[in-house]
C-alpha positions in Angstrom: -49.7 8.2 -12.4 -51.7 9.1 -9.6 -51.4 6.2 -7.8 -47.8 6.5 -8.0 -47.9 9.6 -6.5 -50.4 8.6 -3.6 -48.3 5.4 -2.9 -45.1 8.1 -2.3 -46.6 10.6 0.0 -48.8 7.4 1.9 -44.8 5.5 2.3 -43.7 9.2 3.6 -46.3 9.7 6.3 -45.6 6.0 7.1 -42.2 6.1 7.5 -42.3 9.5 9.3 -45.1 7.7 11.9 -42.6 5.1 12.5 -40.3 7.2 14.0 -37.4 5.7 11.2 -34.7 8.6 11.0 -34.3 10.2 7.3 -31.1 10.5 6.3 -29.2 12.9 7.2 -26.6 15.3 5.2 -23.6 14.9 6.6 -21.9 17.4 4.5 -18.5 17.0 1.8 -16.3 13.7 1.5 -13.1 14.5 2.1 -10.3 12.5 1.0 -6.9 11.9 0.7 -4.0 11.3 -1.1 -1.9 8.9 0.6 0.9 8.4 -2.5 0.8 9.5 -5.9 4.3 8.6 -7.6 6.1 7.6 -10.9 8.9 6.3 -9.0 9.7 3.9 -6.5 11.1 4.2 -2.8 14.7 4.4 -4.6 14.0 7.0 -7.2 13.5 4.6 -9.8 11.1 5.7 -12.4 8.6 2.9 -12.9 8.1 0.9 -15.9 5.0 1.2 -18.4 2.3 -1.4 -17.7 2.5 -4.5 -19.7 -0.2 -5.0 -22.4 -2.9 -7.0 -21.3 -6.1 -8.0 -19.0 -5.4 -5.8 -15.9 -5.6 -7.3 -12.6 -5.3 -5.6 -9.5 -4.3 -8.2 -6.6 -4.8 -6.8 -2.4 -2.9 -8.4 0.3 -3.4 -8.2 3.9 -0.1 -9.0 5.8 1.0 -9.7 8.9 4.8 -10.0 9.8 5.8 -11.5 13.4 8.1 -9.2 15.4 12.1 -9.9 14.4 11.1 -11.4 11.3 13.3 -11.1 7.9 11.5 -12.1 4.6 13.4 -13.7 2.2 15.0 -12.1 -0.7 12.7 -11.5 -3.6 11.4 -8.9 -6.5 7.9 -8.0 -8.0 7.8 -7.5 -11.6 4.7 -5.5 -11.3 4.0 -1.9 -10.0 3.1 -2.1 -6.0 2.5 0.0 -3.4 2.6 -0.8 0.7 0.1 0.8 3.4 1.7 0.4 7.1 -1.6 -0.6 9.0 0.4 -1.0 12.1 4.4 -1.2 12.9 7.4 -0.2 11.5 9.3 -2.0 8.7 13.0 -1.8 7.5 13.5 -2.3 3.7 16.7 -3.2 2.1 17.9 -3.2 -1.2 21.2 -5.1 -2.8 23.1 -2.6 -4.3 24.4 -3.0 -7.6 27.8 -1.7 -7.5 26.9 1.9 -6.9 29.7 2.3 -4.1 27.2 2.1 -1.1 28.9 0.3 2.0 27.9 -2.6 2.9 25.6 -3.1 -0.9 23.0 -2.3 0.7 20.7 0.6 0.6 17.7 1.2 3.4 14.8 2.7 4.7 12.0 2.0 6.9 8.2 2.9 7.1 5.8 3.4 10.0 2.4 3.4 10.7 0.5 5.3 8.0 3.4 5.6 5.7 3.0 4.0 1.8 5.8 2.4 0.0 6.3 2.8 -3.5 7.3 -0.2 -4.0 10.5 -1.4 -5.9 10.0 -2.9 -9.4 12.6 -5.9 -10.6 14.8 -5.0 -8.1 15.9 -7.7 -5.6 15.0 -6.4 -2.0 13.6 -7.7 1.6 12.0 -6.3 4.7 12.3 -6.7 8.5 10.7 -6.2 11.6 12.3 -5.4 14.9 10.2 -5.5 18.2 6.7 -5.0 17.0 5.0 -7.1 14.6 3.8 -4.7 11.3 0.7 -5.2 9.8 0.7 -4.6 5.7 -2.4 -3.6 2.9 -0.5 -4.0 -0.7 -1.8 -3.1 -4.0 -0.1 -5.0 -6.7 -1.3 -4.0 -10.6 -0.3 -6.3 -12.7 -1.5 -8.5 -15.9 -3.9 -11.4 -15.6 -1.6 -14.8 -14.7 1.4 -12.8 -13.8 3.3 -13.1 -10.9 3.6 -10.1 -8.0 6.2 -11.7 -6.0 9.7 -14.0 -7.1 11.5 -15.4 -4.6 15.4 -15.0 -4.7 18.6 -16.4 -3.1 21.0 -14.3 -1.9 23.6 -14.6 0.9 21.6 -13.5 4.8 23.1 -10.1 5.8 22.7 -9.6 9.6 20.3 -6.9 10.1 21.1 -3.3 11.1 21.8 -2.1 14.4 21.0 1.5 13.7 17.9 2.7 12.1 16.9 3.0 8.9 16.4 7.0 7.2 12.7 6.9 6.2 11.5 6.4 2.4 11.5 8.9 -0.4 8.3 10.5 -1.2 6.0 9.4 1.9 4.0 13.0 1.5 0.5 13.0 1.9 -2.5 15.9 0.9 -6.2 16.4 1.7 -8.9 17.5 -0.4 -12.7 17.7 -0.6 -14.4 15.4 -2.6 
């Protein structure tokens, strides 16, 4: 036991001689909530998780300026963080009276997406290239994306209102 103790201070005095800084305390964490939700950007309540092995899946992408990806729906809960741009999200419509069937929004740098959840939809850029993090949680196995065919609508000339429920808080960890 002594040794132990005379091996600490001699690796203090040491260290201290060396000149190698301590560390220092930098004080409280402090973090924040970018999106806590139960519902996508729609107002759709999500669904209950599946039963199952969990898997959480975290892209990184990238989306060329004037871009349109195609058509498609996740079957699992998602959320989008805008690293960089500004992207326009449509949704078909499903005869709720909305001209054109469509309904939109559009996110910007810093903004999460709630992502929709079996609901057919697409984004696109306009001049800027955006820049994606998403968070898919889903099953083991399952798939996070399904492509899906549907006529091209040409994009909108006007901008898009932002999404529902982009509200962010601060707290101290």
């Amino acid at each position: 036991m002594p040794f132990n103790i005379l091996a600490t201070v001699f690796a203090s005095l040491v260290v201290s001689s060396l000149g190698i800084a301590q560390p220092a305390h930098a004080g409280a964490a402090e973090a924040k909530t970018l999106l806590k939700t139960t519902q996508s950007w729609d107002g759709t309540l999500y669904p209950a998780y599946k039963p199952g092995q969990p898997e959480i899946t975290v892209l990184h992408i990238e989306i060329p300026p004037h871009s349109t990806l195609g058509w498609h729906h996740h079957p699992v809960i998602n959320a989008a963080y805008v690293l960089k741009g500004r992207l326009t999200v449509e949704k078909r419509d499903q005869g709720n009276g909305a001209s054109n069937g469509l309904t939109t929004c559009s996110v910007a740098t810093g903004d999460v997406l709630p992502e929709l959840v079996d609901q057919v939809h697409r984004g696109y850029t306009g001049d800027e290239p955006v820049t994606l993090i998403v968070f898919y949680a889903s099953t083991a196995g399952e798939n996070i994306t399904v492509p899906d065919a549907f006529p091209v609508s040409v994009a909108q000339t006007q901008p898009a209102p932002p999404c529902r429920g982009l509200k962010s808080s601060t707290s101290t960890l």
